[in-house]
BAVONU-241275 format. One record per residue: residue number from 1; x, y negated, z negated of N, C-alpha, C in turn. Coordinates in Angstrom, 2 decimals. Layout:
N
<pt><seq>NUM</seq><n_X>X</n_X><n_Y>Y</n_Y><n_Z>Z</n_Z><ca_X>X</ca_X><ca_Y>Y</ca_Y><ca_Z>Z</ca_Z><c_X>X</c_X><c_Y>Y</c_Y><c_Z>Z</c_Z></pt>
...
END
This chain:
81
<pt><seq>1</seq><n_X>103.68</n_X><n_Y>-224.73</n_Y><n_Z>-40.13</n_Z><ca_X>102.29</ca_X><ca_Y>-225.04</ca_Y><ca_Z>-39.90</ca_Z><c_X>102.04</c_X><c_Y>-225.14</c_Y><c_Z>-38.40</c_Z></pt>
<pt><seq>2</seq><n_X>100.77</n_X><n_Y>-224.58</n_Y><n_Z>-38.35</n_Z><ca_X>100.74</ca_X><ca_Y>-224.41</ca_Y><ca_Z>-36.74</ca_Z><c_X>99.58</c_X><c_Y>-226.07</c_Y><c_Z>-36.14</c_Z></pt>
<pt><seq>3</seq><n_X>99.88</n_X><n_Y>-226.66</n_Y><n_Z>-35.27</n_Z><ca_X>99.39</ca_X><ca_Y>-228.53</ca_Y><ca_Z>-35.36</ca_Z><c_X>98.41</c_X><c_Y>-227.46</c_Y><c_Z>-34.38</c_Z></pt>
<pt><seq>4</seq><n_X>97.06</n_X><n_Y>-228.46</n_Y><n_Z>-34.77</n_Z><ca_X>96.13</ca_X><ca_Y>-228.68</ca_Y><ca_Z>-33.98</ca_Z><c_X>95.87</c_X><c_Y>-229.11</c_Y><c_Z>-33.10</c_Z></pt>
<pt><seq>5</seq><n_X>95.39</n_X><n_Y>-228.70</n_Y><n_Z>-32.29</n_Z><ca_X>94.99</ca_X><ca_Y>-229.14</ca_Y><ca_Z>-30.21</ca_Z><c_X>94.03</c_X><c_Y>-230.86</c_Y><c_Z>-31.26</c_Z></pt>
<pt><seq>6</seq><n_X>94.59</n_X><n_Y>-231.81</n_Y><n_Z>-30.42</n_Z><ca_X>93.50</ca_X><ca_Y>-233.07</ca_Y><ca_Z>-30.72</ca_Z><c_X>92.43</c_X><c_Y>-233.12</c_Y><c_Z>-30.69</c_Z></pt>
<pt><seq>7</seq><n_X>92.11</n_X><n_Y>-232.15</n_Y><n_Z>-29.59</n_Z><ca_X>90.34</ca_X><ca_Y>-232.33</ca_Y><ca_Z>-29.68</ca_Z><c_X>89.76</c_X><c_Y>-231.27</c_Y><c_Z>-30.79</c_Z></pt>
<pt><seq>8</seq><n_X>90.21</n_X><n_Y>-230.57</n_Y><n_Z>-31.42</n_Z><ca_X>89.66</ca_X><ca_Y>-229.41</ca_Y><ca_Z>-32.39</ca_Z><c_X>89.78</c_X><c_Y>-230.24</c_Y><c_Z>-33.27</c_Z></pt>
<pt><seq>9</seq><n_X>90.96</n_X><n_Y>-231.11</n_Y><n_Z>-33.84</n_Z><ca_X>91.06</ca_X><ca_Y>-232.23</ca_Y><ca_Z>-35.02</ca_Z><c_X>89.98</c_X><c_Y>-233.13</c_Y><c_Z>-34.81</c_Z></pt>
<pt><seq>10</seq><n_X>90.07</n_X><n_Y>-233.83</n_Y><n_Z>-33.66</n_Z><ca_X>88.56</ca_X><ca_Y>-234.99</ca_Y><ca_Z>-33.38</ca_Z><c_X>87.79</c_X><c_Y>-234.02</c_Y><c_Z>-33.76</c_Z></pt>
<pt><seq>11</seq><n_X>86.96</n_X><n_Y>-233.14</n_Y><n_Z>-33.71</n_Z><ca_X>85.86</ca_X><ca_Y>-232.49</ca_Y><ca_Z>-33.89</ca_Z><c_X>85.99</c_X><c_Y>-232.30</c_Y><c_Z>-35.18</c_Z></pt>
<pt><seq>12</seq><n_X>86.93</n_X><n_Y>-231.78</n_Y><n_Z>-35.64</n_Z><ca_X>86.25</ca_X><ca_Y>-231.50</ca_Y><ca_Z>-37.15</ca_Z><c_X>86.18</c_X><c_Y>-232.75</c_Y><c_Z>-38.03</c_Z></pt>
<pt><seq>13</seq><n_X>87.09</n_X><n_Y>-234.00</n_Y><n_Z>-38.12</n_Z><ca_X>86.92</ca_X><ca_Y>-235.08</ca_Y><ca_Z>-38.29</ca_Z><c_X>85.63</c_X><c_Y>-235.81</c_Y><c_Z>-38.16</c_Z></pt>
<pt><seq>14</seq><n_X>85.12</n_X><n_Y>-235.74</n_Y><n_Z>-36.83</n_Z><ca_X>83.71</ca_X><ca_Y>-236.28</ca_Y><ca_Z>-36.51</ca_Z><c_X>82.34</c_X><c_Y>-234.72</c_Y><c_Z>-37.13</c_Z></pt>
<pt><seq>15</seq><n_X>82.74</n_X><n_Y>-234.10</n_Y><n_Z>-37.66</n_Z><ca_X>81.66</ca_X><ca_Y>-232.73</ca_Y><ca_Z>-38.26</ca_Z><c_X>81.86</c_X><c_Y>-233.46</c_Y><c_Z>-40.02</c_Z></pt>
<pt><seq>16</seq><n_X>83.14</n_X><n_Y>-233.64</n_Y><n_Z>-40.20</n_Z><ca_X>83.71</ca_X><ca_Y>-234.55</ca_Y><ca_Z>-41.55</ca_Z><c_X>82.93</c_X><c_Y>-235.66</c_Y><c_Z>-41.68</c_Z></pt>
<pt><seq>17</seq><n_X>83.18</n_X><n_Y>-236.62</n_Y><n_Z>-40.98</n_Z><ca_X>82.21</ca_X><ca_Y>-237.50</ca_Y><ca_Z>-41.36</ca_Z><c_X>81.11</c_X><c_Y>-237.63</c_Y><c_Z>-41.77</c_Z></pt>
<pt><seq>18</seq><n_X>80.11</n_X><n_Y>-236.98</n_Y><n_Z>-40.25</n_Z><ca_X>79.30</ca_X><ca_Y>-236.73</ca_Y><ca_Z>-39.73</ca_Z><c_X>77.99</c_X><c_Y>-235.92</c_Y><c_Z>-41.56</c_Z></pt>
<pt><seq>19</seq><n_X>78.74</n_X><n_Y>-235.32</n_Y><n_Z>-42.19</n_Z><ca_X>78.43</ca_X><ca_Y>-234.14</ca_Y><ca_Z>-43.21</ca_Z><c_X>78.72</c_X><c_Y>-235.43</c_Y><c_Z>-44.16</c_Z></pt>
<pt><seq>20</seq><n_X>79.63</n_X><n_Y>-236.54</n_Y><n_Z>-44.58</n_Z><ca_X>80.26</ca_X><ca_Y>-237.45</ca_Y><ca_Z>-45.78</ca_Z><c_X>78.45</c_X><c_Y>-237.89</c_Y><c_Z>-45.81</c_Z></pt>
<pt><seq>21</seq><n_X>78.18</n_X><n_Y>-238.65</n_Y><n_Z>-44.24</n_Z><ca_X>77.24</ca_X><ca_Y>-239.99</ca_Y><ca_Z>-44.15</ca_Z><c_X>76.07</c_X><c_Y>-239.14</c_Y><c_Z>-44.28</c_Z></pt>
<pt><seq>22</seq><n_X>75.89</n_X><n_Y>-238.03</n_Y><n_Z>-44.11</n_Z><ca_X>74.33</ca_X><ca_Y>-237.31</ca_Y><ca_Z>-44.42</ca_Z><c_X>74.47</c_X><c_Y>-236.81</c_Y><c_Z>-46.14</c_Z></pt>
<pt><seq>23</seq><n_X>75.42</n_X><n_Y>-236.69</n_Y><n_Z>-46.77</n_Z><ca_X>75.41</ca_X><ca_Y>-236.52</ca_Y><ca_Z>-47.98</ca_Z><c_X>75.27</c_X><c_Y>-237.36</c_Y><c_Z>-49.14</c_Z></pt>
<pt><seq>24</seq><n_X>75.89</n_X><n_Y>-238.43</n_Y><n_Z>-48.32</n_Z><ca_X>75.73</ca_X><ca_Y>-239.66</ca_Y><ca_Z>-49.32</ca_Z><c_X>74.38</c_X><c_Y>-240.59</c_Y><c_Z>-49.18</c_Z></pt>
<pt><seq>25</seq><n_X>73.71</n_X><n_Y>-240.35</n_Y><n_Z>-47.79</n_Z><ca_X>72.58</ca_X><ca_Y>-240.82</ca_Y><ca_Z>-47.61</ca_Z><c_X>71.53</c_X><c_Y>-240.15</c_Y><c_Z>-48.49</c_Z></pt>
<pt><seq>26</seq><n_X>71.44</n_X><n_Y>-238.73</n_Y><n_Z>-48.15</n_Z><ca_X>70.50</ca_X><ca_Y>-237.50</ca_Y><ca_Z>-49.08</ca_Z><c_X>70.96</c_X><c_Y>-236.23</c_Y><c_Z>-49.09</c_Z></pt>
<pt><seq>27</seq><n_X>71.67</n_X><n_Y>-236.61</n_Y><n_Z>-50.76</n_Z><ca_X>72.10</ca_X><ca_Y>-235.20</ca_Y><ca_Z>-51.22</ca_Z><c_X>71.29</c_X><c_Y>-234.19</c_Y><c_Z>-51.40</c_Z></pt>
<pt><seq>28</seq><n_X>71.63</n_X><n_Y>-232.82</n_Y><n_Z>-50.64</n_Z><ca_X>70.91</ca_X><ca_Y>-231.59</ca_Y><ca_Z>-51.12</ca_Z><c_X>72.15</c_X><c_Y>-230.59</c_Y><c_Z>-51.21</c_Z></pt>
<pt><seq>29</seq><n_X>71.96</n_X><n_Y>-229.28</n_Y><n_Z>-51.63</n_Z><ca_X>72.97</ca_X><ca_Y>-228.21</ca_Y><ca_Z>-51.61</ca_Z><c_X>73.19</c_X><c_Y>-228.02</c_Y><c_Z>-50.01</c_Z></pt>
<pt><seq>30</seq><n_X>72.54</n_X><n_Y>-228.19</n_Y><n_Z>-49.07</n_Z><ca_X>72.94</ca_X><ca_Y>-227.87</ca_Y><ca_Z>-47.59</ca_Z><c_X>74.31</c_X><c_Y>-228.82</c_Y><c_Z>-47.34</c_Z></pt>
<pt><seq>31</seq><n_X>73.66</n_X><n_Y>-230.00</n_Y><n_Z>-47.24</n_Z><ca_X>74.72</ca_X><ca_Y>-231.27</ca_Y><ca_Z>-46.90</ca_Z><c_X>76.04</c_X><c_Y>-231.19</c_Y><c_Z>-48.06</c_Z></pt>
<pt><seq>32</seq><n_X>75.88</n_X><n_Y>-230.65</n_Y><n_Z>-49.31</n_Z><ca_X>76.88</ca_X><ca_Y>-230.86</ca_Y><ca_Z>-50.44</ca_Z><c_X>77.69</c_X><c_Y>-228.89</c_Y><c_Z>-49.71</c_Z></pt>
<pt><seq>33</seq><n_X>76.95</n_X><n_Y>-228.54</n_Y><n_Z>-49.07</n_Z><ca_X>78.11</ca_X><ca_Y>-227.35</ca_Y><ca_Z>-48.10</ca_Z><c_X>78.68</c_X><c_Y>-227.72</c_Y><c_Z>-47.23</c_Z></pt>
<pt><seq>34</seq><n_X>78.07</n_X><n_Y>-228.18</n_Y><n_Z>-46.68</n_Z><ca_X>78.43</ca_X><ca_Y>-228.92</ca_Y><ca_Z>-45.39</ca_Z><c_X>79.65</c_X><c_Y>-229.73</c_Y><c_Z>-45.64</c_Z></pt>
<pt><seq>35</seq><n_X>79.60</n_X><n_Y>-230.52</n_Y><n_Z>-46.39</n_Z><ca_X>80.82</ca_X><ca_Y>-231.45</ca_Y><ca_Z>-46.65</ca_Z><c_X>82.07</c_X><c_Y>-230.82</c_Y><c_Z>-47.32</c_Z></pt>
<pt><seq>36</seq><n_X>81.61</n_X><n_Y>-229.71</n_Y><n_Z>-48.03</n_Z><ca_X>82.85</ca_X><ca_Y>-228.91</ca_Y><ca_Z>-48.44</ca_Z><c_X>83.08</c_X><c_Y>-227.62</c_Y><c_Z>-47.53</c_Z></pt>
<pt><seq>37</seq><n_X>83.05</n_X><n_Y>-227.22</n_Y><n_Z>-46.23</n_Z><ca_X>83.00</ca_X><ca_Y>-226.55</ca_Y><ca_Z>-45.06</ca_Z><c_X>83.66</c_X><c_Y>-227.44</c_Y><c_Z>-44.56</c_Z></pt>
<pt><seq>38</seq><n_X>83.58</n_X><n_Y>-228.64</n_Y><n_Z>-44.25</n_Z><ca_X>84.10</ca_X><ca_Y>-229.60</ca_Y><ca_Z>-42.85</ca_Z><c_X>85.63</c_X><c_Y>-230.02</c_Y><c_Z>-43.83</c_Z></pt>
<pt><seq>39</seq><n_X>85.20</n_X><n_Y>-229.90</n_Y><n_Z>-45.25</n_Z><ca_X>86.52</ca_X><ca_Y>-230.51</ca_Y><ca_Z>-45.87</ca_Z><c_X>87.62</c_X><c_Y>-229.44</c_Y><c_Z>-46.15</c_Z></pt>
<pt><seq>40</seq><n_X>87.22</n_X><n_Y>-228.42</n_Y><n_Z>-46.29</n_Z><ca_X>87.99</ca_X><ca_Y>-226.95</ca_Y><ca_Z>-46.05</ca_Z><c_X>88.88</c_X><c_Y>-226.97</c_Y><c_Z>-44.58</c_Z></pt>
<pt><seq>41</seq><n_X>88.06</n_X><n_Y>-226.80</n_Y><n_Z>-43.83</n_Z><ca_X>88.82</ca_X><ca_Y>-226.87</ca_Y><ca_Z>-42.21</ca_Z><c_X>89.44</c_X><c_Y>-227.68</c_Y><c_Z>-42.23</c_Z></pt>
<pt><seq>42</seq><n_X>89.41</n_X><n_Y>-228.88</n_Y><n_Z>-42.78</n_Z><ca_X>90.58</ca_X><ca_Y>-230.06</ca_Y><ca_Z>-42.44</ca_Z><c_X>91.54</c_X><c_Y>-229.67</c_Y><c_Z>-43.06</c_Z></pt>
<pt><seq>43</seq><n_X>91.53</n_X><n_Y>-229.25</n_Y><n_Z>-44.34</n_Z><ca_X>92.44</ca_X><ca_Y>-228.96</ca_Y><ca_Z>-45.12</ca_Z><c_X>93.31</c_X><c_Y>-228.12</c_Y><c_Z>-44.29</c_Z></pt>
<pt><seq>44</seq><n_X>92.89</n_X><n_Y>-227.02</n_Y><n_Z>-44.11</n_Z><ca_X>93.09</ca_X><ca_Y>-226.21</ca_Y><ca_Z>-43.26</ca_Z><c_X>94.37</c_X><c_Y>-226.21</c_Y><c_Z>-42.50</c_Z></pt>
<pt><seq>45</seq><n_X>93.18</n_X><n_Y>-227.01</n_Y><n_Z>-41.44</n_Z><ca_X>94.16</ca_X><ca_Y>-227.74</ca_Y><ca_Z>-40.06</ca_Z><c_X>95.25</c_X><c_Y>-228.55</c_Y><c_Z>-40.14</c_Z></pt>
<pt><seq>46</seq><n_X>95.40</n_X><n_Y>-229.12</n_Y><n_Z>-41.40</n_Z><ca_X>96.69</ca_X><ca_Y>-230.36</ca_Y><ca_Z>-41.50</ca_Z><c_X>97.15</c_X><c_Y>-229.60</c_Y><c_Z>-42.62</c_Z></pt>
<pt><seq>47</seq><n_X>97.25</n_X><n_Y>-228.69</n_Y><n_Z>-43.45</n_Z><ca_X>98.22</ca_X><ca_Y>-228.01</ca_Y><ca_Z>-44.37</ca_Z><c_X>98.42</c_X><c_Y>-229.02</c_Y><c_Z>-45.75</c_Z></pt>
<pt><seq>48</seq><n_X>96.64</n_X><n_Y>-229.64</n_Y><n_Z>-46.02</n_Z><ca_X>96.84</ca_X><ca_Y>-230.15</ca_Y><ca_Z>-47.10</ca_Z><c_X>96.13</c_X><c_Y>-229.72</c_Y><c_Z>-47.74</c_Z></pt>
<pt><seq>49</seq><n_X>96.27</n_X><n_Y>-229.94</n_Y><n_Z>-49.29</n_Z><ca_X>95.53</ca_X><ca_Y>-229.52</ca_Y><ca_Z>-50.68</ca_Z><c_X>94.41</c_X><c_Y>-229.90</c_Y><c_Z>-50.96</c_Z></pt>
<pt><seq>50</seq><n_X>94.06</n_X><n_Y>-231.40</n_Y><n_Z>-50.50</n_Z><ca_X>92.86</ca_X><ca_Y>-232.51</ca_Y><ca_Z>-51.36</ca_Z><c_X>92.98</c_X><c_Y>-233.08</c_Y><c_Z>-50.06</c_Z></pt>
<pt><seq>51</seq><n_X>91.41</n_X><n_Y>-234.01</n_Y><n_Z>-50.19</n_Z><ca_X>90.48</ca_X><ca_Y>-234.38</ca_Y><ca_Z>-48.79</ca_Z><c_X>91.39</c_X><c_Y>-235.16</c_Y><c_Z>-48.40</c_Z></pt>
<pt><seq>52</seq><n_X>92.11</n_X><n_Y>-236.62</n_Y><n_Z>-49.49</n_Z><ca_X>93.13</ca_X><ca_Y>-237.62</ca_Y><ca_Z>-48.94</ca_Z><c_X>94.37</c_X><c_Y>-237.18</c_Y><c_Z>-48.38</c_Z></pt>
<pt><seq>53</seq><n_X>94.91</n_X><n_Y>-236.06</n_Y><n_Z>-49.07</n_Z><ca_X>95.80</ca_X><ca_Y>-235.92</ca_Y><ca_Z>-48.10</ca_Z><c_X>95.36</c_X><c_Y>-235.08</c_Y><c_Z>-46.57</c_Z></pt>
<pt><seq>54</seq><n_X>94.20</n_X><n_Y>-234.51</n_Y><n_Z>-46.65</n_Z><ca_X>94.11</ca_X><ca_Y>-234.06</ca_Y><ca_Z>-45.43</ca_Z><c_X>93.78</c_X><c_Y>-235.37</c_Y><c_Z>-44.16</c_Z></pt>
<pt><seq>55</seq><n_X>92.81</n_X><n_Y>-236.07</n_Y><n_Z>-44.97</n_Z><ca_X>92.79</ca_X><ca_Y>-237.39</ca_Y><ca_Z>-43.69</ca_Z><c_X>93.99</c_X><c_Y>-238.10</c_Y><c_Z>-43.90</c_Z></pt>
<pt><seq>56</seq><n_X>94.83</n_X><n_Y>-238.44</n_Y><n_Z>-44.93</n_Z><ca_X>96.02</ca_X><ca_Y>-239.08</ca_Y><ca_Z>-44.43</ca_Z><c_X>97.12</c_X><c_Y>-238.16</c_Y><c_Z>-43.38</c_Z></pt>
<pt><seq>57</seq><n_X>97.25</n_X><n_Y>-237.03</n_Y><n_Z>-43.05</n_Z><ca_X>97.41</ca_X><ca_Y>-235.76</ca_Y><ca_Z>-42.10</ca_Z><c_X>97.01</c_X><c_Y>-236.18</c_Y><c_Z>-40.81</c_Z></pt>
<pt><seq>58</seq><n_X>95.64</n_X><n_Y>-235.94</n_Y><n_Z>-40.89</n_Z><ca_X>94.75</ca_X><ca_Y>-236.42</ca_Y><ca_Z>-39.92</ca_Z><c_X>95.08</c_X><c_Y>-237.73</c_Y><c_Z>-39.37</c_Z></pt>
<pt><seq>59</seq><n_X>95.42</n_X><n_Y>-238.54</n_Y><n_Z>-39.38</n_Z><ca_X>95.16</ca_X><ca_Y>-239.70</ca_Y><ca_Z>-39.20</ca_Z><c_X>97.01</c_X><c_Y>-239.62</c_Y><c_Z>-38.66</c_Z></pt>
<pt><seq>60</seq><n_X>97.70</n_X><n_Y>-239.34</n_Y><n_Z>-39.40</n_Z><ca_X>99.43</ca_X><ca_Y>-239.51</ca_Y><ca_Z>-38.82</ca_Z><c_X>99.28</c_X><c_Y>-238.05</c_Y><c_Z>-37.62</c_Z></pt>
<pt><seq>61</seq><n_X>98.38</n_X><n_Y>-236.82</n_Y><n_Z>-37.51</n_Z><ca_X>98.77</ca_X><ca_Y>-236.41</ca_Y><ca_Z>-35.86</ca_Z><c_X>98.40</c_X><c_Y>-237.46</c_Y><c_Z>-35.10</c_Z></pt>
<pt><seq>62</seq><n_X>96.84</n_X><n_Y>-237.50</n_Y><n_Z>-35.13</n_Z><ca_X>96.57</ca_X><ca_Y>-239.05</ca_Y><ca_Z>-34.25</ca_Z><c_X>97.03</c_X><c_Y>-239.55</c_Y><c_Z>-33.51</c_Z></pt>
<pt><seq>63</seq><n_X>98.06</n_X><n_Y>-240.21</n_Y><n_Z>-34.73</n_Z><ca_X>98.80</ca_X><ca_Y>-240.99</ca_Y><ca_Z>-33.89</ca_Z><c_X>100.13</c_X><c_Y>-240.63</c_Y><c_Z>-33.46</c_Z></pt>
<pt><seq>64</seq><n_X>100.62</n_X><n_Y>-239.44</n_Y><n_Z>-33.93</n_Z><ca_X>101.52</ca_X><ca_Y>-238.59</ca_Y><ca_Z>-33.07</ca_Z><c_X>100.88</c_X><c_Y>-238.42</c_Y><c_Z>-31.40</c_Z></pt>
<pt><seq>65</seq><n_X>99.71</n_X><n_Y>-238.06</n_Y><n_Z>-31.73</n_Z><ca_X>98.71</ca_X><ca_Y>-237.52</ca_Y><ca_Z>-30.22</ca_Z><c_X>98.77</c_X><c_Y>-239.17</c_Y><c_Z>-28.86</c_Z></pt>
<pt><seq>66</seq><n_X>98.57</n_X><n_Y>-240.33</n_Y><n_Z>-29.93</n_Z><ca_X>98.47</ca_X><ca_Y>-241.46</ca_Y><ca_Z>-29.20</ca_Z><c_X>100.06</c_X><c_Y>-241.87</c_Y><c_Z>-28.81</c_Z></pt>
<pt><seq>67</seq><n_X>101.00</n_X><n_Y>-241.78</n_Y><n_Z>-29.82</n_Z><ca_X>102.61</ca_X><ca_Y>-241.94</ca_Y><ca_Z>-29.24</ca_Z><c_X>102.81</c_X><c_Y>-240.94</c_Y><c_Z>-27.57</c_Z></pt>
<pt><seq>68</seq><n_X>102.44</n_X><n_Y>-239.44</n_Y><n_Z>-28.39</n_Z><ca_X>103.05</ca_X><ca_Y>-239.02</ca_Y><ca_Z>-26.78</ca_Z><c_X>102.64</c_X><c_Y>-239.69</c_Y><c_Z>-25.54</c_Z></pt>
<pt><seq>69</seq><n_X>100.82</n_X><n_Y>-239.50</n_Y><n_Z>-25.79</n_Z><ca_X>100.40</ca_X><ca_Y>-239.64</ca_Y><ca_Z>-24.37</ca_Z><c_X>101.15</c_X><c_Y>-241.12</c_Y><c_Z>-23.84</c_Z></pt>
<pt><seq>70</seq><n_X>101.37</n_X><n_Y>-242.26</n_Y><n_Z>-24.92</n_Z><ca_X>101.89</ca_X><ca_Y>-243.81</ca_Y><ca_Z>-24.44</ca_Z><c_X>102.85</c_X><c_Y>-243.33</c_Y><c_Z>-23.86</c_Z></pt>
<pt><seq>71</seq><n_X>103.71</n_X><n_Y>-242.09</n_Y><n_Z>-24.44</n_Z><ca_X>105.45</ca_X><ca_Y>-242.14</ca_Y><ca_Z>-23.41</ca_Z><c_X>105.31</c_X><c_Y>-241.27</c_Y><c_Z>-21.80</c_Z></pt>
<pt><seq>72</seq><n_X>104.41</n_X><n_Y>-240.64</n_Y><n_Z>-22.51</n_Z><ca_X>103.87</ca_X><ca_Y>-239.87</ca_Y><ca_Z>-21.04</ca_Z><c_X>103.84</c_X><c_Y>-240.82</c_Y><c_Z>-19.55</c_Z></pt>
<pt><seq>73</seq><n_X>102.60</n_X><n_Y>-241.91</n_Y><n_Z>-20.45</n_Z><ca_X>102.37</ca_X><ca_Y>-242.61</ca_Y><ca_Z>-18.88</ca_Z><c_X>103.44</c_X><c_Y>-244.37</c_Y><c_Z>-19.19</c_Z></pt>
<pt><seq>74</seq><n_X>104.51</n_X><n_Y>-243.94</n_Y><n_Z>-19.61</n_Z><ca_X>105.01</ca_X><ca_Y>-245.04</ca_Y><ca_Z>-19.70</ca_Z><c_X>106.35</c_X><c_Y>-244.29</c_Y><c_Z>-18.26</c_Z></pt>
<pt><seq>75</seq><n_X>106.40</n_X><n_Y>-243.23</n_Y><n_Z>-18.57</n_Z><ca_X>107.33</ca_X><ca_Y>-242.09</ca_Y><ca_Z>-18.02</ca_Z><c_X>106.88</c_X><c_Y>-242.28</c_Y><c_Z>-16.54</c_Z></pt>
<pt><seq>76</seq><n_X>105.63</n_X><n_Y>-241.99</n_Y><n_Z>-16.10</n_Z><ca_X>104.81</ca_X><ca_Y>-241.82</ca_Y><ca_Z>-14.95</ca_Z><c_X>104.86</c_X><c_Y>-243.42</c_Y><c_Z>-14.27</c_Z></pt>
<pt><seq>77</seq><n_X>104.86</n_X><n_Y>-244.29</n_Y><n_Z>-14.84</n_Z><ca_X>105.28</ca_X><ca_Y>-245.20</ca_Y><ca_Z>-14.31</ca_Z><c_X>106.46</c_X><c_Y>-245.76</c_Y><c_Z>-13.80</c_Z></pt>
<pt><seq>78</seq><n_X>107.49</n_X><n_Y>-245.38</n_Y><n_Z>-14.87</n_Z><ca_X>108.78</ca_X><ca_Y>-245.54</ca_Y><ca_Z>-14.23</ca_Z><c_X>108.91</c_X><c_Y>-244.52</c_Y><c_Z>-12.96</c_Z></pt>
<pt><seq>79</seq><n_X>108.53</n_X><n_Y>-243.35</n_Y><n_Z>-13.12</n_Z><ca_X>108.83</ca_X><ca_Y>-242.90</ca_Y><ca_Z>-11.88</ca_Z><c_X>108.38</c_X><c_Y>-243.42</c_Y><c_Z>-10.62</c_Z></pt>
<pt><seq>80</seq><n_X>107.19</n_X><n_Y>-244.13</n_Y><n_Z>-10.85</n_Z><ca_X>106.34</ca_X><ca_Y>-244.22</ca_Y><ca_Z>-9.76</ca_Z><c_X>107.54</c_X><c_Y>-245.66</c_Y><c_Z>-9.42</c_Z></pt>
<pt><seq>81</seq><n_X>107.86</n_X><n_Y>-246.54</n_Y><n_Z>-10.04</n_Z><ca_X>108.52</ca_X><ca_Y>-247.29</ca_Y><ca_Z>-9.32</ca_Z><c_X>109.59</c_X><c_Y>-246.89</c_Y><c_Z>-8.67</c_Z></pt>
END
């Protein structure tokens, strides 16, 4: 599986939502596409079957994305001392 750049994941995540809270506010066939479009791409992007496992996906790069950058500037600091 090829991982997603973080910010293409943030984006479709926040298009995910973004499509959940207008559907559940007022369902029409636009918004009931919309939410299965944004839920497709996720799927997609994290190499899962069904919406939960795609946000449980979602949610463990994340924080793959938040581990590196912590060792990154944990790295940048030691050097700097």
């Amino acid at each position: 599986m090829i991982i997603p750049a973080e910010k293409e994941l943030r984006a479709v995540l926040a298009r995910f939502a973004q499509a959940r809270i207008e559907h559940d506010v007022r369902p029409t066939g636009r918004t009931s596409r919309d939410l299965e479009d944004s839920m497709y791409t996720l799927c997609v992007m994290t190499g899962a079957r069904t919406a939960e496992q795609a946000l449980l996906s979602a949610d463990a790069l994340l924080d793959q994305y938040r581990a590196s950058r912590m060792g990154i500037s944990q790295q940048d600091e030691t050097l700097a001392a």
